[in-house]
C-alpha positions as CSV (number, residue, x, y, z in Angstrom):
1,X,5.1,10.3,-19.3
2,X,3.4,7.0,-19.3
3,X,5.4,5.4,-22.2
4,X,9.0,6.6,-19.4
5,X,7.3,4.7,-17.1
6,X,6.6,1.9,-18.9
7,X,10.1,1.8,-19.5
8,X,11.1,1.3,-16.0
9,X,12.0,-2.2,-14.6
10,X,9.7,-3.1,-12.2
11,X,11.7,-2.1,-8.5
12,X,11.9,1.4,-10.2
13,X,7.8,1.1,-11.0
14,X,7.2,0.3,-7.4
15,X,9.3,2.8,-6.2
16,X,7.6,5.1,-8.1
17,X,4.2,4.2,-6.9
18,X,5.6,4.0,-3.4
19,X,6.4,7.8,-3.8
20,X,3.4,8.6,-5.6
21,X,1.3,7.3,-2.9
22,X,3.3,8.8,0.0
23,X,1.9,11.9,-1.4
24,X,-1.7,11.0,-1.1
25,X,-3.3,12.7,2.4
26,X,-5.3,9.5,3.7
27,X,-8.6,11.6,4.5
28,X,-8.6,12.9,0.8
29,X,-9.0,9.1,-0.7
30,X,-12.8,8.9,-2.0
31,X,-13.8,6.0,-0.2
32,X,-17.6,4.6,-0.7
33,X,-19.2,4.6,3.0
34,X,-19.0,0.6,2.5
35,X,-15.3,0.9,2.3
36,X,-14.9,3.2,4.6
37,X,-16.7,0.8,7.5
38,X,-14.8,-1.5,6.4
39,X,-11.8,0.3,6.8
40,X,-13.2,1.1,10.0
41,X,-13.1,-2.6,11.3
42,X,-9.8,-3.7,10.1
43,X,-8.2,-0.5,11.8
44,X,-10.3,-1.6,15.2
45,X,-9.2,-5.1,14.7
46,X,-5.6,-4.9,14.5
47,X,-5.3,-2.4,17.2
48,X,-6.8,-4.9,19.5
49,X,-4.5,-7.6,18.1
50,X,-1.1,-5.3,17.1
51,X,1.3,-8.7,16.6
52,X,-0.7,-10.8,14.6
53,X,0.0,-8.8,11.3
54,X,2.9,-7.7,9.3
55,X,4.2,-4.2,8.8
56,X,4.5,-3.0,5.1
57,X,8.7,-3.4,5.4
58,X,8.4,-7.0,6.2
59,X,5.1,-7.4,2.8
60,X,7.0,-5.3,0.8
61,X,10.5,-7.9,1.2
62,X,8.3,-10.6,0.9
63,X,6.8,-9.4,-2.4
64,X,10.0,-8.4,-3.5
65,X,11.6,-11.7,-3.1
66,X,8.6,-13.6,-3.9
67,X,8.9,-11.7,-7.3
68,X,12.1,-13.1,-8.1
């Protein structure tokens, strides 16, 4: 399987990684209780300041772009 996906240009590898991580339930990620207050904070932070950040649409098109 991993020599098909190293066949893949790279939109089709991120779009597979984008669907493989889709499938991931956010409370099952093993997270270290450093990470996870961390985590903590950032979440706290931008919901006190929704406007200052990006959403992952607008990141993903300027990685995309960016990669070009």
């Amino acid at each position: 399987m991993l020599t098909q996906v190293r066949q893949l240009d790279a939109a089709d590898r991120i779009e597979l990684i984008n669907t493989l991580w889709a499938t991931f339930d956010a409370d099952s990620l093993p997270m270290s209780p450093e990470i996870a207050a961390l985590v903590d904070e950032r979440v706290t932070e931008a919901d006190g300041t929704p406007l200052t950040g990006r959403s992952w649409v607008e990141v993903e098109k300027h990685l995309r772009h960016r990669s070009r």
